[in-house]
Each structure stands twice: as structure tokens, then as C-alpha cells.
C-alpha positions in Angstrom: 73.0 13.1 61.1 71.1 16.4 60.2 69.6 16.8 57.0 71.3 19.8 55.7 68.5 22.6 54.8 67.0 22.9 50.8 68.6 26.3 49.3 66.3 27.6 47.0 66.4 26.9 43.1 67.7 30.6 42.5 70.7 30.4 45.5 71.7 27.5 43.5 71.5 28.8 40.0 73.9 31.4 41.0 76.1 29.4 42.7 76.4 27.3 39.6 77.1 30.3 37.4 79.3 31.9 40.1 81.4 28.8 40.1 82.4 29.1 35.8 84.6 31.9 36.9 87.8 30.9 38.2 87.1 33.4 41.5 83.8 32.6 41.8 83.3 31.8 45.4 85.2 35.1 46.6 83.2 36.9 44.2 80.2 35.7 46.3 81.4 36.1 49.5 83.3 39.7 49.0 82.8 41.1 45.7 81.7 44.6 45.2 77.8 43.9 45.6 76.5 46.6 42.5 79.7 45.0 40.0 78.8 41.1 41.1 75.4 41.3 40.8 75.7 43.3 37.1 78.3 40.1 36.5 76.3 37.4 37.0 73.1 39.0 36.3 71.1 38.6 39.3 69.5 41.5 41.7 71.9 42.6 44.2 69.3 41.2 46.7 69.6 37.6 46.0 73.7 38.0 45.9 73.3 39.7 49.5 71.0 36.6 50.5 73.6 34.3 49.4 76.3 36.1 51.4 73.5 35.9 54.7 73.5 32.3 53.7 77.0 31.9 53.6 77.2 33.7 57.2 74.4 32.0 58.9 75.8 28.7 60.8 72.4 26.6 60.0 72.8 26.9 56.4 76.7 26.9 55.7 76.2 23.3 55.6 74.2 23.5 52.6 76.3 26.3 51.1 79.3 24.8 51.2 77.7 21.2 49.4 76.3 23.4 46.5 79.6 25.1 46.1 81.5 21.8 46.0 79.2 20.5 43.8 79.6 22.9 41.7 83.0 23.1 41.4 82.9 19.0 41.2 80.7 19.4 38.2 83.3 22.6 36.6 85.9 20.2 37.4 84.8 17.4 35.3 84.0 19.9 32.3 87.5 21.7 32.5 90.3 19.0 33.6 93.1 20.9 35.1 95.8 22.8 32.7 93.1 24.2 30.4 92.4 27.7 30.3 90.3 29.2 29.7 90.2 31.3 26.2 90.0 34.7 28.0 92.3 34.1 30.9 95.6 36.5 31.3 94.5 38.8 28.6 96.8 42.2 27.2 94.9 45.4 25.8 94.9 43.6 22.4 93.8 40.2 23.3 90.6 42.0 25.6 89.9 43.9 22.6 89.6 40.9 20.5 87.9 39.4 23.5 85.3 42.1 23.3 84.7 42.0 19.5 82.7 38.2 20.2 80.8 39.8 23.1 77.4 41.5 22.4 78.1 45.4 22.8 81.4 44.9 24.2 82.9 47.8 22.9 79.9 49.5 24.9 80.9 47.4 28.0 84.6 48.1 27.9 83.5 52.4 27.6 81.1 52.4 30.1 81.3 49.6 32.6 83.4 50.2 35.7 87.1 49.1 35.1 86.5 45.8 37.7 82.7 44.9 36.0 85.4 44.4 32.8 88.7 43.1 34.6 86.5 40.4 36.3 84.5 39.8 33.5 87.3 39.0 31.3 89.9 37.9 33.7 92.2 40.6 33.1 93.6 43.3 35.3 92.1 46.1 35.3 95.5 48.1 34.3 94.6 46.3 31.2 91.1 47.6 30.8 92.6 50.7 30.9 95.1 50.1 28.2 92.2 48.8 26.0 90.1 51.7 26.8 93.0 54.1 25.6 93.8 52.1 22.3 89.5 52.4 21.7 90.1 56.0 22.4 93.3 56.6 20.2 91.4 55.2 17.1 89.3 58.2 16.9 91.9 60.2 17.5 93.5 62.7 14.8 96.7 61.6 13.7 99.5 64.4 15.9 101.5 66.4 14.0 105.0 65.4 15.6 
């Protein structure tokens, strides 16, 4: 048997982090390349190597142990039926959300609508919502 190529330290940092979120493979493989790189905080560059990786029939091998070793490890640290706190979120429950992340307020104004629905695991009709309740606030009370 072939020993399966050594993926560089970096290719499998992000698969780690990629593989906390509950899409994390098809975020890899698909995502918008700008929005997943800005999400797990890597330069688009190493995202796109990944996804030549992922292509590329010499290393798929290797790809697919580190995402199944990742996903082993997740596994172990979040046995099946427990959510996570953020998952399914309304516009009330993101805005909470937001309040424990640094600058989330920020985030959830400025941030394009899927950077926010995938970071928090909520649609992005719900972004929207929140967005409108942060800009109602500021709002002067109508005179109907």
C-alpha cells in the first residue's frame, strides 16, 4: 500500500477549523471563496489550494483521512443530539448571539448576509430580520 502524501501543517489547520461548523466540508469544497476565507480566517489562496487538493487524485487520499479525522475528533467532543448554542437562530436569538461576539453588531451591518448566516448558522432571511430590528432602534418613533 501507498503511503498517502503529508498535507501541509496549514491545509490541516483549516481542515480542523473547517470541520467545527456543521457544513464544514461543503464550505471547503463550494463555498463562496471571498465569504469562506473571511470565515475561517485564512487567505483565499490557501482555501483555493485546499479545493486543488481536494480535486487532484494523488492527494484525495490524504484529504479525505484529515477530514475524517477531523470530524472523528468533532465527533468525540460533540456526541450526537447536542447542538450547538447558535444553531437554528430567529432575529432575536442572532442578536443575542451577536452581543458575545467581538464587534458583532459591526459584523451583522456590514458583513455580506451569507459571511453572517454561515457564521451563525442562521438563514440569511434571518440576518435580514436582525439587521432591520438593529435599524428600527434608531428609528423615530411614527406618528400612526
Amino acid at each position: 500500500m501507498t503511503p498517502l502524501p503529508e498535507l501541509p501543517a496549514e491545509v490541516l489547520a483549516l481542515i480542523d477549523r473547517a470541520m467545527v461548523h456543521p457544513a464544514g466540508f461543503r464550505l471547503l469544497y463550494k463555498g463562496n471563496l471571498e465569504s469562506i476565507a473571511v470565515l475561517f480566517e485564512v487567505h483565499p489562496s490557501l482555501l483555493t489550494h485546499v479545493r486543488e487538493l481536494i480535486a487532484d487524485p494523488a492527494t484525495r487520499p490524504a484529504i479525505t483521512e484529515a477530514l475524517t479525522r477531523a470530524k472523528l475528533s468533532r465527533a468525540r467532543d460533540n456526541p450526537p443530539g447536542v447542538q450547538e448554542a447558535h444553531s437554528q437562530l430567529d432575529a432575536r436569538g442572532l442578536l443575542q448571539a451577536l452581543k458575545d461576539y467581538p464587534d458583532g453588531e459591526e459584523l451583522l451591518l456590514n458583513a455580506p448576509t451569507e459571511t453572517v448566516a454561515v457564521l451563525f448558522d442562521a438563514h440569511p432571511f434571518v440576518v435580514d430580520e436582525a439587521r432591520s430590528l438593529v435599524g428600527n432602534r434608531g428609528a423615530p418613533a411614527s406618528d400612526d
